[in-house]
VEXDO-170701 format. One line per field, with one value per atom (N, C-alpha, C): residue number from 1; x, y, z. Coordinates in steps of 0.1 Angstrom, whole numbers, plus 5000, padded with zeros to 4 digits. Layout:
<recs>
n	[NUM,...] $
x	[X,...] $
y	[Y,...] $
z	[Z,...] $
</recs>
This chain:
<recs>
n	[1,1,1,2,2,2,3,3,3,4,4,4,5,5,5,6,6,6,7,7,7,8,8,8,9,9,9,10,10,10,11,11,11,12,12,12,13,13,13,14,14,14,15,15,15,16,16,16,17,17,17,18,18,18,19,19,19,20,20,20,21,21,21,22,22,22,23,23,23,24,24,24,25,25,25,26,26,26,27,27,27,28,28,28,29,29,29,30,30,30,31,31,31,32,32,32,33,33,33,34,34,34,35,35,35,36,36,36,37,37,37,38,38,38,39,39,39,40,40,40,41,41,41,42,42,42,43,43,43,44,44,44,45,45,45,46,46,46,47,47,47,48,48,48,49,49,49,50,50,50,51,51,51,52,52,52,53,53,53,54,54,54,55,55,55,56,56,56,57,57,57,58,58,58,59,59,59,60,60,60,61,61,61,62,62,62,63,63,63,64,64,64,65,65,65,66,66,66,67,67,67,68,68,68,69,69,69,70,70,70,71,71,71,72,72,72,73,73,73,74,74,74,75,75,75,76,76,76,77,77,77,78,78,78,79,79,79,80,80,80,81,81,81,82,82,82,83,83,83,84,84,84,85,85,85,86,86,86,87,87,87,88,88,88,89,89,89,90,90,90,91,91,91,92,92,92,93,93,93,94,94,94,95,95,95,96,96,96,97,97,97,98,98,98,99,99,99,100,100,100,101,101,101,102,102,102,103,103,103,104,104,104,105,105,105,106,106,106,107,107,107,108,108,108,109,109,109,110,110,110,111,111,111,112,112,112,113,113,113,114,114,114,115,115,115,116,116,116,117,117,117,118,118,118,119,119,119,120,120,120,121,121,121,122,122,122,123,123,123,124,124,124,125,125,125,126,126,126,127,127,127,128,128,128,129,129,129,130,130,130,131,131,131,132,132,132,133,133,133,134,134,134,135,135,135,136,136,136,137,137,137,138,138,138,139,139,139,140,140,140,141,141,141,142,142,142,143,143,143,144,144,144,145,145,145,146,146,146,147,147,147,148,148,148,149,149,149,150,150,150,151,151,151,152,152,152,153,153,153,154,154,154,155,155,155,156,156,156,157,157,157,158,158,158,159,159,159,160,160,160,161,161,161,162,162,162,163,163,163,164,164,164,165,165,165,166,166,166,167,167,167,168,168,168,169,169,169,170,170,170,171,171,171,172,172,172,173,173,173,174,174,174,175,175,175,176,176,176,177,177,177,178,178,178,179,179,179,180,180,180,181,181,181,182,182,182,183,183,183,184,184,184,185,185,185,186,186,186,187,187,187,188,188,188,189,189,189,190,190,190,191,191,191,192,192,192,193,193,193,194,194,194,195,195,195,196,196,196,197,197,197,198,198,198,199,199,199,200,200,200,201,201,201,202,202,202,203,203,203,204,204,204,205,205,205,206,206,206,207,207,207,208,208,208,209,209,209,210,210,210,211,211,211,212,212,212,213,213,213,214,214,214,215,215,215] $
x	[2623,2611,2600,2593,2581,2569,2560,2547,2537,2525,2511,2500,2492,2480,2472,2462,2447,2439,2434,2422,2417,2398,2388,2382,2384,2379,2372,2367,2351,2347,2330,2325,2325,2335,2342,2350,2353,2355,2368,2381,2394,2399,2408,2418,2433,2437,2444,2456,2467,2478,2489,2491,2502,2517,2527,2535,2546,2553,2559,2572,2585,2593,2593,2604,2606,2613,2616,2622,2610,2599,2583,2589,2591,2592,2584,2571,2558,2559,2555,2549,2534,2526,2507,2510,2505,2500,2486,2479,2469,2462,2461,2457,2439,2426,2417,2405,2411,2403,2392,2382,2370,2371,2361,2356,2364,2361,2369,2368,2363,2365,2375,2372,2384,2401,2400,2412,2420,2408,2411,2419,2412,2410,2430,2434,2449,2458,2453,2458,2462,2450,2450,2460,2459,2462,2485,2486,2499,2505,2496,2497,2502,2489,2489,2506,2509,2518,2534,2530,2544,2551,2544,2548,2550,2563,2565,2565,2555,2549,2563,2567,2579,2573,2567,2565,2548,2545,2526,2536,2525,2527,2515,2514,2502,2508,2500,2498,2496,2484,2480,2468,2463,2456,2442,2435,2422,2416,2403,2397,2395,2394,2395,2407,2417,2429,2440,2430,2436,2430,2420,2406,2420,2430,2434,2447,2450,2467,2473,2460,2459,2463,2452,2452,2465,2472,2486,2499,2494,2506,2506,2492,2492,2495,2490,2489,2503,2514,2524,2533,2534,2544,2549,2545,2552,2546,2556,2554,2546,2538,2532,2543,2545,2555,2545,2550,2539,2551,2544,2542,2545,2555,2548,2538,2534,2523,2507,2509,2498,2492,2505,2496,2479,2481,2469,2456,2458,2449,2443,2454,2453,2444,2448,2444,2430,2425,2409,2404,2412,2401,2390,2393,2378,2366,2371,2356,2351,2361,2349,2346,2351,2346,2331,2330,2318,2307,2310,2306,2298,2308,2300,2294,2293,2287,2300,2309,2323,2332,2325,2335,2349,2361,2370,2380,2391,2401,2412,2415,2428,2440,2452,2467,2470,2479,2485,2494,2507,2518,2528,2541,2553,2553,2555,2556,2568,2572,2582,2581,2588,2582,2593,2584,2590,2595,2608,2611,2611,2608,2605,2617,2624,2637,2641,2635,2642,2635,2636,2633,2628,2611,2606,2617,2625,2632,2629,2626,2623,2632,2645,2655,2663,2664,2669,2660,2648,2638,2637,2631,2626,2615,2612,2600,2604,2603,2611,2603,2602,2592,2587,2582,2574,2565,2568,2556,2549,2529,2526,2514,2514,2505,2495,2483,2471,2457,2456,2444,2448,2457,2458,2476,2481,2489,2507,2502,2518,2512,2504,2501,2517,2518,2529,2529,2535,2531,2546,2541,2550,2553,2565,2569,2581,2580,2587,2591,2603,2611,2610,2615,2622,2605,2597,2588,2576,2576,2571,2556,2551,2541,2541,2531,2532,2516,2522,2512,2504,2493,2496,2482,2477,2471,2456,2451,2441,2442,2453,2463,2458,2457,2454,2445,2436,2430,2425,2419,2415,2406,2407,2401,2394,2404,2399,2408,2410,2415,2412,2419,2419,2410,2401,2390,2402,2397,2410,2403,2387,2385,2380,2385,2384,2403,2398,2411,2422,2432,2445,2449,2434,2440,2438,2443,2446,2445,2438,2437,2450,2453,2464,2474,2481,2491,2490,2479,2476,2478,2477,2475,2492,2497,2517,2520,2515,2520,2520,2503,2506,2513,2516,2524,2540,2539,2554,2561,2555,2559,2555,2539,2536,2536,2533,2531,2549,2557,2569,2574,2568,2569,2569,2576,2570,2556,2548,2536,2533,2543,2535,2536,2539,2533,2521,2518,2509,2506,2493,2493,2477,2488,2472,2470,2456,2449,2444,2442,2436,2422,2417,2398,2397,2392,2388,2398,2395,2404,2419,2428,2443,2438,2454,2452,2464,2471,2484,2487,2499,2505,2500,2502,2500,2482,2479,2467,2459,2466,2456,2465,2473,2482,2473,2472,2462,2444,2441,2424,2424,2430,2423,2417,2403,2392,2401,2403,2410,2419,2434,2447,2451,2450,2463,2476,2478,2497,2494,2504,2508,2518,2515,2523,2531] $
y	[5634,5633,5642,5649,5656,5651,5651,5643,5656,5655,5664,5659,5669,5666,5677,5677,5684,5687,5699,5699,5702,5705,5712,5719,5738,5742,5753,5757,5769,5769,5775,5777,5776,5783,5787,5770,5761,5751,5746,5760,5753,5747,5738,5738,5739,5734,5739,5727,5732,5717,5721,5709,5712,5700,5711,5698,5693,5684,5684,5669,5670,5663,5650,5642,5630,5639,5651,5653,5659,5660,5664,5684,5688,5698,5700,5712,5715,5728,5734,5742,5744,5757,5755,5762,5759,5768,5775,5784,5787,5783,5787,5783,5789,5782,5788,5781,5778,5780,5787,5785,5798,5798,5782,5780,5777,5772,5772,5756,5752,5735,5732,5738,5737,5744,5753,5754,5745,5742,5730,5715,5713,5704,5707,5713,5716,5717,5719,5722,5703,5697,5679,5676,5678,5673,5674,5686,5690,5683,5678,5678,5659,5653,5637,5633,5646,5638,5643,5655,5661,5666,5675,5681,5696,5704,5716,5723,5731,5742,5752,5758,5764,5778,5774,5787,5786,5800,5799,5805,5800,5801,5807,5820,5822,5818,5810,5811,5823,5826,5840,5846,5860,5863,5866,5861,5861,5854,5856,5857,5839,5832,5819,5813,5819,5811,5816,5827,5838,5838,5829,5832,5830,5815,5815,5819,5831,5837,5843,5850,5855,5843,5836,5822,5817,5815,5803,5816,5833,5837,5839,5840,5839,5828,5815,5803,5797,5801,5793,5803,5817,5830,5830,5827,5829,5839,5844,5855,5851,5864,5856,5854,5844,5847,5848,5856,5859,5866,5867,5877,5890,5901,5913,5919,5915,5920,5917,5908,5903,5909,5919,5928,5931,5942,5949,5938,5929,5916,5911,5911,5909,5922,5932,5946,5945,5940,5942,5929,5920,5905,5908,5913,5917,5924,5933,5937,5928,5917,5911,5900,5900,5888,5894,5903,5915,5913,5912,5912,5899,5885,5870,5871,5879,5876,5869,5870,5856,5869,5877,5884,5874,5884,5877,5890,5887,5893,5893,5898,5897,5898,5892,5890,5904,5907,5925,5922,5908,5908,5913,5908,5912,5906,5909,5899,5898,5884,5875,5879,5887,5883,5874,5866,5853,5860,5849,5856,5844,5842,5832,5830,5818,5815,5808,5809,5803,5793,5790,5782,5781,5773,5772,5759,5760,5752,5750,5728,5728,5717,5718,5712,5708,5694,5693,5693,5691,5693,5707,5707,5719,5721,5734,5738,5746,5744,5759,5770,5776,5787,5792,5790,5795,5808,5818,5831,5825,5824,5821,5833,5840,5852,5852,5860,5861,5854,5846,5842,5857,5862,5873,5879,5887,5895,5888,5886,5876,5862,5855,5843,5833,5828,5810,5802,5791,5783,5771,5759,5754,5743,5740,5723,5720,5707,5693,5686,5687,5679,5664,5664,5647,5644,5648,5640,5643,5650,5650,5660,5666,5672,5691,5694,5709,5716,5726,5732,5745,5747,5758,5767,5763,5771,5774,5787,5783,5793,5785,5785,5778,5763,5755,5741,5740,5729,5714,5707,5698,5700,5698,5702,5719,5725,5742,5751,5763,5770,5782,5790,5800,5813,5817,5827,5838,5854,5860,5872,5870,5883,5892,5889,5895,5903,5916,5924,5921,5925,5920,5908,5902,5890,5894,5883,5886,5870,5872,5855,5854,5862,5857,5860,5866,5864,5850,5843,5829,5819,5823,5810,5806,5820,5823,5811,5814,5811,5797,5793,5779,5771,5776,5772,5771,5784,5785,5778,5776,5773,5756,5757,5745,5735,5738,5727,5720,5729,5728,5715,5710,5702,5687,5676,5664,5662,5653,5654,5643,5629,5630,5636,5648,5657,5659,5659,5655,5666,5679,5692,5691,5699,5700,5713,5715,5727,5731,5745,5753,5752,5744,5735,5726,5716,5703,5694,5685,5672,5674,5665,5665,5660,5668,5661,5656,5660,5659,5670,5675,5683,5672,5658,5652,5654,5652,5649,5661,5675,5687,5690,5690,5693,5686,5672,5668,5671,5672,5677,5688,5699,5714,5721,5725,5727,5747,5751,5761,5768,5760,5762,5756,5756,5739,5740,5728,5735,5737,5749,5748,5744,5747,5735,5740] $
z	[8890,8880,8885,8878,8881,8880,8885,8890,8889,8886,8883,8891,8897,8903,8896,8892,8891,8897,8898,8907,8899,8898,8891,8901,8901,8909,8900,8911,8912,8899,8903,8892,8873,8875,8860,8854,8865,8858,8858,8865,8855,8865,8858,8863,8869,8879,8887,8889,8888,8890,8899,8908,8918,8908,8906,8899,8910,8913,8921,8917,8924,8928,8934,8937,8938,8957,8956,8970,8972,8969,8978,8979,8963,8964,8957,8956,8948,8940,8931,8926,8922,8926,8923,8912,8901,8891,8887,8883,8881,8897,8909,8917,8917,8911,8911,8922,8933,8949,8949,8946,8952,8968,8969,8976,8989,9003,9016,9013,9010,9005,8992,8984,8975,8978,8986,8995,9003,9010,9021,9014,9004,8992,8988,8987,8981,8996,9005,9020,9025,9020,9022,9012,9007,8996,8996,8998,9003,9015,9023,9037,9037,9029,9032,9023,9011,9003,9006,9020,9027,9015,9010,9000,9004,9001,9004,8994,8995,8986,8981,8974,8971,8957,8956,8943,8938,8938,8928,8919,8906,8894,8886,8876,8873,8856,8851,8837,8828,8835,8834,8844,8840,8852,8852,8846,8842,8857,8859,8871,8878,8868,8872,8877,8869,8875,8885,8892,8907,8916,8919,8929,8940,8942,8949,8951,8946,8949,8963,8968,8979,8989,8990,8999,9002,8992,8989,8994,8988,8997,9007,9015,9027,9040,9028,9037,9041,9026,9020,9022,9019,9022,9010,8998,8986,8977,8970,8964,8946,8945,8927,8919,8910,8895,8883,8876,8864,8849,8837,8829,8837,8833,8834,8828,8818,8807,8817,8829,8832,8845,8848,8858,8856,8844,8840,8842,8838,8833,8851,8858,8874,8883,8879,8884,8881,8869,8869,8867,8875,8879,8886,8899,8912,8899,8892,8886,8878,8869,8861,8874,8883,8894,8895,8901,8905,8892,8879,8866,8866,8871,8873,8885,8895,8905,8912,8915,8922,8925,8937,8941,8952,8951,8959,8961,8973,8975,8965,8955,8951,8956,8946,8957,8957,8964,8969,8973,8973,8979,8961,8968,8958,8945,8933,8925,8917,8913,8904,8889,8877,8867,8859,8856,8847,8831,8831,8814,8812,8794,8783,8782,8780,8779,8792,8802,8815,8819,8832,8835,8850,8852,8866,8872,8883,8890,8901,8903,8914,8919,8926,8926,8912,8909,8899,8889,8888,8881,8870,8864,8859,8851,8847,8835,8825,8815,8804,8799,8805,8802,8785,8787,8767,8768,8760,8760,8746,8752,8744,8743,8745,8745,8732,8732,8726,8726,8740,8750,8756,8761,8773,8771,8769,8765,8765,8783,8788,8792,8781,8789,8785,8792,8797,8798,8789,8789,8797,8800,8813,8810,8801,8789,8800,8805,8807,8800,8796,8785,8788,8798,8800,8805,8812,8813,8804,8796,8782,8786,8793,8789,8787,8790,8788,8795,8803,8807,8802,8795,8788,8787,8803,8802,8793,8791,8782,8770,8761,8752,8742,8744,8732,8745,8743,8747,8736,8742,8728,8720,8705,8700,8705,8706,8709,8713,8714,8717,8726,8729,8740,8731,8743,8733,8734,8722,8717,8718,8723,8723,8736,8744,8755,8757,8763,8765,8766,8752,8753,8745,8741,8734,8720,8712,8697,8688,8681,8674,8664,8657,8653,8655,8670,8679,8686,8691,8696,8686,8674,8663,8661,8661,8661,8675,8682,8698,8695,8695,8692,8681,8669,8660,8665,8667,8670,8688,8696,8703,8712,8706,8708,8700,8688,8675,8673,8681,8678,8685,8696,8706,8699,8706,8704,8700,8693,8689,8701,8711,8717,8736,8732,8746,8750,8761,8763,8772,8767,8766,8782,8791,8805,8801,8797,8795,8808,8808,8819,8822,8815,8812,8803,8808,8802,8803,8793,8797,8787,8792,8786,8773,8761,8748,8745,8735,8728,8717,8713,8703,8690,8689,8679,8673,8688,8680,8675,8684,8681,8665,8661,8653,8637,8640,8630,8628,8645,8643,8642,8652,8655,8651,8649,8639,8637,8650,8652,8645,8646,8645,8635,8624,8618,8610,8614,8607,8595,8592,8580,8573,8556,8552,8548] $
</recs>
């Protein structure tokens, strides 16, 4: 069975989830670390629950949810998994970092690219990978069947959605994404956004001032 932790890190707010196993095998997603306390903060955290770190995960690569990529390949030895579409998007994080004032090192090791259709495996566990692009070109989204939620990033939040106008995104490529791949879901999955609090497919499906099904 797969188990979720949250963090809320830096500035910008998002967050960050370590998902992990019943054999204490982990995956980080969106690792967004600024600070040396919020590092430390996932270092404890791994440590008290003897949890072996095994794969970073980017959703996507916007500057919030990469502060810590560097950190985890250096601390952990693991290589990034992403989108290939999300290079570009990675390559000019440091400048908008520079732009908020939140400079940082960006990652510079090897990278994994994930294809839509497969699957994040963590022993017998898994995640099925979804391309939900138009927050950001190759954004991912990260559904658990048997244990019913979905990671998705900042995709579809509650009551809100992923902004579409910053480089690469597209509002009605996101509005497809979330129809087509999230709306598609159990209504009650239970959807961890990249900021703010958890919602559900059911509930955003009937409120979303945003997105709404059609008929």
């Amino acid at each position: 069975m797969l188990h979720v932790k949250v963090f809320l890190f830096n500035p910008i707010q998002e967050n960050t989830y370590i998902v992990y196993n019943d054999e204490n095998q982990a995956i980080i997603i969106d690792p967004g670390c600024y600070h040396e306390n919020e590092r430390q903060e996932v270092a404890r955290f791994l440590e008290q629950n003897h949890l072996n770190l095994v794969q970073l995960v980017n959703t996507h690569c916007h500057l919030d949810h990469v502060f810590g990529n560097r950190y985890i390949h250096e601390t952990y030895g693991l290589d990034l998994h992403m989108h290939p579409l999300e290079k570009t998007v990675l390559d000019f994080a440091p400048t908008v970092g520079l732009m908020w004032k939140l400079p940082f090192d960006n990652y510079d090791g090897p990278f994994v690219h994930l294809k839509p259709g497969e699957k994040l495996q963590l022993g017998d566990n898994y995640l099925d990978i979804l391309f939900t692009p138009g927050h950001s070109p190759g954004s991912l989204s990260f559904y658990a069947p048997r244990e019913g939620f979905v990671i998705a990033g900042d995709v579809l939040f509650r009551a809100g959605v992923g902004r579409s106008d910053l480089p690469g995104g597209d509002f009605n490529i996101l509005a497809q994404s979330i129809r087509e791949q999230l709306y598609t879901l159990p209504d009650e999955t239970r959807v961890l956004p990249g900021h703010g609090p958890e919602t559900t497919i059911g509930y955003e499906k009937k409120t979303n001032p945003f997105v709404a099904v059609e008929a």
